[in-house]
MARKE-458535 format. One line per 4 residues: their letters; for each residue x, y, z of C-alpha. Coordinates in steps of 0.25 Angstrom, whole numbers, padded with zeros to 4 digits. Layout:
<nodes>
a> X Y Z | ... $
</nodes>
This chain:
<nodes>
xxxx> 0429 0285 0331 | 0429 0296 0321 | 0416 0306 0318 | 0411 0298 0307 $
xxxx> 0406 0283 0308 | 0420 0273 0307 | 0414 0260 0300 | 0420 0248 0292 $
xxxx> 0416 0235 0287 | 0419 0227 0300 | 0411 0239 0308 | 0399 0238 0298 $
xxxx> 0398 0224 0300 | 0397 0227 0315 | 0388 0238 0311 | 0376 0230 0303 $
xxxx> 0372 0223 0314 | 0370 0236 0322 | 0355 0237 0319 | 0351 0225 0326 $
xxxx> 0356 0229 0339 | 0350 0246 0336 | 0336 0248 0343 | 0325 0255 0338 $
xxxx> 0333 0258 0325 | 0321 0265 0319 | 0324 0277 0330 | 0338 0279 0326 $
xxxx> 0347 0287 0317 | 0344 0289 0303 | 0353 0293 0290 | 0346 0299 0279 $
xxxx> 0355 0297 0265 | 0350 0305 0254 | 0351 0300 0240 | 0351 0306 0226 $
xxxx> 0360 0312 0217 | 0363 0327 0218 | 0352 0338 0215 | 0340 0329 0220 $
xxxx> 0339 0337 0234 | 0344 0329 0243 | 0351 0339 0251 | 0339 0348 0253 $
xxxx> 0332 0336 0257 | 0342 0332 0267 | 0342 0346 0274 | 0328 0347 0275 $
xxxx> 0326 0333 0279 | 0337 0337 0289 | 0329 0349 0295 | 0315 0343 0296 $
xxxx> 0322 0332 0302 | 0330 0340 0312 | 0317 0350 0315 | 0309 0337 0317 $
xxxx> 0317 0330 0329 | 0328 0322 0321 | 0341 0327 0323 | 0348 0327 0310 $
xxxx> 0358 0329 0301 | 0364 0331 0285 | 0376 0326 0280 | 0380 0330 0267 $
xxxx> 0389 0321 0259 | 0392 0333 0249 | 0397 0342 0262 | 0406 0332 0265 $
xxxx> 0412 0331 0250 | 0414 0347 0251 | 0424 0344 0265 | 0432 0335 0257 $
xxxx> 0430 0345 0243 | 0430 0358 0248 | 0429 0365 0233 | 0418 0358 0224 $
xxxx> 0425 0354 0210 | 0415 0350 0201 | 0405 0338 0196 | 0417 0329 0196 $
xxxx> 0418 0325 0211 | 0407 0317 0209 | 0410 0308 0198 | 0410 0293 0202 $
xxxx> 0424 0292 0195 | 0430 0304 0202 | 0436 0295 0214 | 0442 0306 0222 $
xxxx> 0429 0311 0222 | 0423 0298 0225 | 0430 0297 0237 | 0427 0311 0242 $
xxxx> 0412 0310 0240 | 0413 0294 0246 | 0421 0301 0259 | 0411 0311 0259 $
xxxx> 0400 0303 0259 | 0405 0293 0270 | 0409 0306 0279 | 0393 0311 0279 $
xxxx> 0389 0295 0282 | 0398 0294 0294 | 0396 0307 0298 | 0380 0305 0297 $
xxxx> 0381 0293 0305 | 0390 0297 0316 | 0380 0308 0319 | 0368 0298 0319 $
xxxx> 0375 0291 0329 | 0373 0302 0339 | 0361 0300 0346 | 0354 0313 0345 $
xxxx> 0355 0313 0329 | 0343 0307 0321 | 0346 0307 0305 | 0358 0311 0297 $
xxxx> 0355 0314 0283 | 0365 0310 0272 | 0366 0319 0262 | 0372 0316 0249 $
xxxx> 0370 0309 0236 | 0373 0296 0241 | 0369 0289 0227 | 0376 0276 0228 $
xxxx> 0371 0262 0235 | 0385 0261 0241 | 0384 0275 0249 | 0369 0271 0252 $
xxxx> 0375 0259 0259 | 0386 0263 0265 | 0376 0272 0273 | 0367 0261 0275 $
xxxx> 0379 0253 0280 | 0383 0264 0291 | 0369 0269 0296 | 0362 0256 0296 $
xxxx> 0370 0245 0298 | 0382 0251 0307 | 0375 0262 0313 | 0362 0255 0315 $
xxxx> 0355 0271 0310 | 0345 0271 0300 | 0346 0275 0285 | 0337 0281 0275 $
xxxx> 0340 0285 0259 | 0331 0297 0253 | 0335 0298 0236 | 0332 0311 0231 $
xxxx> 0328 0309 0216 | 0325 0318 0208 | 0324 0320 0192 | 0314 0330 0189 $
xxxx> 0322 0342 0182 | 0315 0353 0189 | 0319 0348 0204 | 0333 0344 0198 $
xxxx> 0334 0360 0192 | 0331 0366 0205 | 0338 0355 0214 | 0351 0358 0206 $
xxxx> 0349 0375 0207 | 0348 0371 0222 | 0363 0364 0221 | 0368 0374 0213 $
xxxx> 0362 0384 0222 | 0368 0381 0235 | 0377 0369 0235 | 0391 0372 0238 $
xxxx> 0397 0364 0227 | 0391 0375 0216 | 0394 0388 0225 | 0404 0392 0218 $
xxxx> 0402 0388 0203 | 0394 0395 0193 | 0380 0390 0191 | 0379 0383 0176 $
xxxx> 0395 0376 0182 | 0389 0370 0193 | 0376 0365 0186 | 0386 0358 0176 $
xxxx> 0392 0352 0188 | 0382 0348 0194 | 0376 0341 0183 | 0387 0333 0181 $
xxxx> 0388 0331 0198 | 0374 0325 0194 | 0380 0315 0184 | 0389 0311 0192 $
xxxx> 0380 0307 0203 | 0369 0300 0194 | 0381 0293 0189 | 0383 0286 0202 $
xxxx> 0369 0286 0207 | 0362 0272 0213 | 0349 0276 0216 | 0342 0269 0228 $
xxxx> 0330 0258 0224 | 0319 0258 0234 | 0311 0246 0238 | 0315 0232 0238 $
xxxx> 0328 0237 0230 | 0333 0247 0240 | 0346 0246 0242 | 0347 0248 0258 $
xxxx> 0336 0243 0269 | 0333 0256 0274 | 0324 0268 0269 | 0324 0276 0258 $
xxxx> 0316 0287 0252 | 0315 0292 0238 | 0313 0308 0234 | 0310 0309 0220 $
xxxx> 0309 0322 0213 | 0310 0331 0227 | 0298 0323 0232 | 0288 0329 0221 $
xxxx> 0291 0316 0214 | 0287 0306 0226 | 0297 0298 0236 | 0298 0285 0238 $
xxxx> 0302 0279 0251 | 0306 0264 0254 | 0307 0259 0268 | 0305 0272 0276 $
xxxx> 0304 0268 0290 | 0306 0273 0303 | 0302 0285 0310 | 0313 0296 0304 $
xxxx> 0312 0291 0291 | 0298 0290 0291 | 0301 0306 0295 | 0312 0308 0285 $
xxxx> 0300 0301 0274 | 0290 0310 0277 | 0296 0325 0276 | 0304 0321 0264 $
xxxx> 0290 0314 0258 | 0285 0329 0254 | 0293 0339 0244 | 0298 0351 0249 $
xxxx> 0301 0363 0244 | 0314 0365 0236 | 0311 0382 0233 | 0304 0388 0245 $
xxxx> 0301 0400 0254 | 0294 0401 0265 | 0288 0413 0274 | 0285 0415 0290 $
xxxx> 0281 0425 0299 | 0276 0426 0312 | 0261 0433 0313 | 0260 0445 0315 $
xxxx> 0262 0453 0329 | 0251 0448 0339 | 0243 0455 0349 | 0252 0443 0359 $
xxxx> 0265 0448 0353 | 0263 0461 0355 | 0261 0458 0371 | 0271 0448 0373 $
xxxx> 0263 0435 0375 | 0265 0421 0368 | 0258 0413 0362 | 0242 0416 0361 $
xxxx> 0232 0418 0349 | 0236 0432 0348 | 0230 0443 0335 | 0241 0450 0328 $
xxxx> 0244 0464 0333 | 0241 0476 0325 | 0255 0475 0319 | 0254 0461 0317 $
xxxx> 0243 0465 0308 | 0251 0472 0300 | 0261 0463 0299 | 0251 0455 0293 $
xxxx> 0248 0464 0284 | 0263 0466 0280 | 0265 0451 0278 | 0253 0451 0269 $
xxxx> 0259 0461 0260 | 0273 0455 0260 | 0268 0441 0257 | 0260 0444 0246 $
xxxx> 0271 0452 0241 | 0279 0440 0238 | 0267 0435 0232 | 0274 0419 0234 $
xxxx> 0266 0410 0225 | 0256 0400 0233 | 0260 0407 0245 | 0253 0400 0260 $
xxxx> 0252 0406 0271 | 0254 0398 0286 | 0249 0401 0299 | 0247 0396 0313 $
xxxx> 0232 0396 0317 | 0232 0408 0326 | 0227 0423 0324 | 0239 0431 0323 $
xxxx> 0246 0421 0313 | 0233 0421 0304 | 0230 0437 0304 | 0244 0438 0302 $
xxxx> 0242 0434 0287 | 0228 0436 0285 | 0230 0446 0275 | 0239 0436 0265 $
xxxx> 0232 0431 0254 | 0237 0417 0254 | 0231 0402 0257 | 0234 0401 0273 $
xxxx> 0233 0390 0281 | 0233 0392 0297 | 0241 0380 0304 | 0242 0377 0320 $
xxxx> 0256 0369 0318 | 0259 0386 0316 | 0254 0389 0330 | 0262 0397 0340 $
xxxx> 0271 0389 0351 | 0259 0384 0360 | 0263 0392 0374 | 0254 0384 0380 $
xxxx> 0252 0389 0395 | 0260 0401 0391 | 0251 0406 0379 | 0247 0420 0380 $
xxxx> 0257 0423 0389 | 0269 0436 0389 | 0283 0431 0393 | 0282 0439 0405 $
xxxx> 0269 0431 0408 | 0276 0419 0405 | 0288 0422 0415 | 0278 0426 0426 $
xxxx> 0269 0412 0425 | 0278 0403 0420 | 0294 0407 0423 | 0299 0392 0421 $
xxxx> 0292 0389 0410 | 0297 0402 0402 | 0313 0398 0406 | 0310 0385 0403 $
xxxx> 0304 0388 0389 | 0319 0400 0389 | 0328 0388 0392 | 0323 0378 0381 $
xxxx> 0313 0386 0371 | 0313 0373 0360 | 0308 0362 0370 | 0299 0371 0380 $
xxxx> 0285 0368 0381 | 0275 0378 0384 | 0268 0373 0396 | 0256 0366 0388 $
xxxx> 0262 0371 0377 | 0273 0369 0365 | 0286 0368 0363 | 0294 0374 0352 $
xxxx> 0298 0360 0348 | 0283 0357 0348 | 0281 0368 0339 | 0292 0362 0330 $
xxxx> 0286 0348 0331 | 0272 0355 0326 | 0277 0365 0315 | 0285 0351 0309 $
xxxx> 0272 0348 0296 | 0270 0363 0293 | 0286 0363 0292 | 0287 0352 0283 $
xxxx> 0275 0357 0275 | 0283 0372 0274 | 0294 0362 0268 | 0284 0361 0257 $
xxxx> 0280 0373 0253 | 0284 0388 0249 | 0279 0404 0250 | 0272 0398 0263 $
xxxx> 0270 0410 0274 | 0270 0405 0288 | 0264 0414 0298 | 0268 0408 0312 $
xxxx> 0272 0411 0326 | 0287 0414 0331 | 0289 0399 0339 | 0283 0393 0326 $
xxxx> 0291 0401 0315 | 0305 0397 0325 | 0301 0384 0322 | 0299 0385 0307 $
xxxx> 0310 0392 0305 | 0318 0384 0314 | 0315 0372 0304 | 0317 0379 0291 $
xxxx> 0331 0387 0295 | 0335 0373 0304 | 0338 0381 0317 | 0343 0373 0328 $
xxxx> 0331 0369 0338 | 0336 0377 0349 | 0335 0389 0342 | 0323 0388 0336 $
xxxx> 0314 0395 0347 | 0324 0407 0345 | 0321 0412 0332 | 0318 0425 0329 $
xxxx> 0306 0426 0323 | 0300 0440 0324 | 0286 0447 0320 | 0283 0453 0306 $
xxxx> 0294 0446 0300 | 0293 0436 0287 | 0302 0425 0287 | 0306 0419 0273 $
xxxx> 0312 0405 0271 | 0318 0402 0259 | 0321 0388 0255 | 0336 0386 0249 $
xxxx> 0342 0373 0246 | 0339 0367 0259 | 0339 0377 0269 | 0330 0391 0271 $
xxxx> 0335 0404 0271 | 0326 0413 0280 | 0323 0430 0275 | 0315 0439 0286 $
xxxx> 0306 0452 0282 | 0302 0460 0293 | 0290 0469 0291 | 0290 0482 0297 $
xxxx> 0278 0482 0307 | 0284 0481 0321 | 0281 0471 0333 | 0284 0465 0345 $
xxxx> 0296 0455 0345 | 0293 0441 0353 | 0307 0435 0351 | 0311 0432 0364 $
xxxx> 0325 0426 0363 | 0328 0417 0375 | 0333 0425 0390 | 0347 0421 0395 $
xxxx> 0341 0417 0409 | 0331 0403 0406 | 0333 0398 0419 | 0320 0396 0429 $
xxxx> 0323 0406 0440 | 0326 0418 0430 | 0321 0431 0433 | 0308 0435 0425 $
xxxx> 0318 0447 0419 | 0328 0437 0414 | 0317 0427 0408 | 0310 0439 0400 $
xxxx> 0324 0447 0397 | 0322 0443 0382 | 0306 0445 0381 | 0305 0455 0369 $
xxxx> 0297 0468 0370 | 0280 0467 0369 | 0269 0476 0373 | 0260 0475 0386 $
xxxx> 0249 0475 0378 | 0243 0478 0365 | 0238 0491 0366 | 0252 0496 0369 $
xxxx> 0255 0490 0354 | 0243 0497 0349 | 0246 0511 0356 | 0260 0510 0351 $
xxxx> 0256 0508 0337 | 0246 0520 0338 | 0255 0527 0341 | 0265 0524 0328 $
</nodes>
């Protein structure tokens, strides 16, 4: 059997009643079609919904119908490919279609896969049952329809800047040739437009969500059921932001970085202090319009920017990684007391769990209603701790899991996220006060009976104790 899903009539058949033998459907794969003619924003939708979903647990994956037209047309013409009486064309964007289905479905079929999204127009009832016919009644998988509509000309302005921005087709051509094209893509499309009905109506017995307007006008949903629809329903339900940038820091140096331990309820140092202080000056010189300012609920976060003249709210879902049994602790401390529980935690830094503590999966899990809130705002400045920040930047840049707990974060430095298309480009500013570095990447030796040398060769520098910090600053 080839990659892609092989069906026929007589195989269909077969397929429909598949369902009646499947168990506990409501658990099993799910296909997300999108819906809606070019310009409504379903392609930023999709990858976002994508990255929640993958952050979140569900294992999933985009396939762009217009990605598979460009293998087939490597140079984009013009507006004319997609006129309904163009039938070479047809055929190509039909095959192109049918590849992302087939495709889509094969990788749902593997067990450890959750939702496929299908990205594309899809705008007529025959394409929308041809995927129902696959996914539901041959596969046995669940399908779910969300139509992005959208006619309020401000949105459709700045939805179409956003095409002509950064989609392939318009690379190369000059701006006012590319608007006329795609204006005349749009016709085409209208042209052949079916909209889905909801309600008694509704073409197919499965959900389907309306987004009208980017959300600011409302959705309406019909039949939603089912736990990762249900999901799907509810991070789609609030608008997002299309033009945003966000900032992030960690505070200030602590008293606990300066010495090396973990965890704690530490005070800033006396350069973390003026960290603050430099922070302060360089946020409200970009004097961002109804800028927030987000902390975790301990000390060295909220002195950090107590000197920012800006609404702040102090939340625990911020909190440092819980080290439990290990708080307060150096690494060294940590080798002597607890050796097997410091290689374990080397070995697999993502699932270990402090002992009465947390994990950085936990973390994730906690940090999941201030992410999807960030998703909803702009000139927000989060001021965090370095587990936490890897998390959030972890979902915003998509980074693989496993690597997650290894990025670098280090003291005094802003972080900027800037918001395009639909993914996040990330700038750094590093002020020039100095401190201690924490980042400890991860020792080639994770192994149980290693020697105390081998478990704390990467362990960066730190001071025995404070007043060697303060002596030294004395005497600068």
């Amino acid at each position: 059997m080839s990659s892609r899903t092989q069906y026929n009539e007589k195989e269909e058949c077969k397929g429909a009643q598949a369902p009646k033998t499947k168990v506990l459907r409501q658990f099993g794969p799910l296909l997300v079609a999108m819906v809606g003619l070019p310009g409504r924003g379903k392609s930023v939708l999709a990858k976002r919904l994508s990255r929640y979903l993958n952050y979140t647990g569900d294992k999933t994956r985009v396939y762009d119908i217009s990605a598979y037209r460009r293998k087939h047309v490597k140079e984009y013409g013009s507006h004319e490919m997609f006129r309904a009486d163009n039938l070479p064309a047809w055929r190509i964007r039909q095959k192109s279609f049918r590849e992302a289905l087939e495709d889509a479905a094969a990788w749902l079929q593997d067990s450890n896969n959750n939702v496929a999204i299908l990205d594309g127009p899809n705008v007529s009832r025959g394409q929308r049952q041809e995927i129902y016919d696959l996914i539901y009644k041959q596969l046995g998988f669940r399908v779910m329809f969300i139509e992005c509509v959208c006619e309020d000309p401000v949105l459709l302005e700045r939805n179409f800047k956003e095409i002509l921005r950064y989609s392939s087709d318009y690379r190369d051509m000059a701006t006012e040739e590319a608007l006329k094209d795609l204006t005349h893509k749009m016709a085409h499309y209208q042209a052949q437009y079916e909209s889905p009905t909801l309600g008694s109506l509704w073409e197919l017995p499965c959900p389907m969500v309306k987004i009208l307007d980017d959300g600011d006008g409302g959705i309406i949903a019909h039949g939603v059921n089912g736990q990762k629809e249900s999901k799907i329903l509810a991070y789609i339900s609030t608008p997002k932001q299309k033009q945003q940038t966000l900032y992030f820091s960690r505070h200030g140096e602590s008293e606990y970085n300066v010495i090396g331990k973990i965890g704690g309820n530490a005070r800033l140092s006396p350069r973390g202090r003026m960290y603050g202080k430099a922070l302060a000056k360089h946020i409200h010189a970009l004097n961002l319009p109804g800028l927030q300012v987000w902390t975790s609920t301990l000390q060295r976060t909220k002195e950090t920017v107590a000197g920012i003249q800006a609404p702040q709210q102090h939340l625990p879902e911020l909190d440092e990684i819980w080290s439990g049994e290990c708080e307060s602790l150096t690494y060294e401390e940590l080798q002597e007391r607890f050796p097997k529980e410091l290689a374990l935690r080397d070995r697999e830094k993502l699932k270990y769990r402090y002992p009465q503590g947390e994990s950085y999966i936990d973390v994730m899990c906690r940090l999941i209603p201030v992410l999807t809130q960030l998703e909803c705002e702009t000139n927000v400045l989060t001021i965090s701790h370095q587990a936490v920040l890897r998390c959030v930047l972890g979902y915003f840049l998509e980074t693989p899991p496993d690597e997650i707990p290894y990025i670098h974060v280090p003291l005094h430095t802003i972080i900027k996220l800037t918001l395009k298309g639909h993914s996040y480009s990330m700038e750094t500013v590093k002020m020039a006060i100095d401190c201690v570095d924490t980042n400890r990447a991860k020792p080639l030796n994770c192994s149980e009976n290693r020697t105390a040398a081998e478990a704390l060769l990467t362990l960066p520098k730190h001071y025995d104790s404070l007043s060697n910090l303060n002596n030294l600053m004395s005497c600068t």
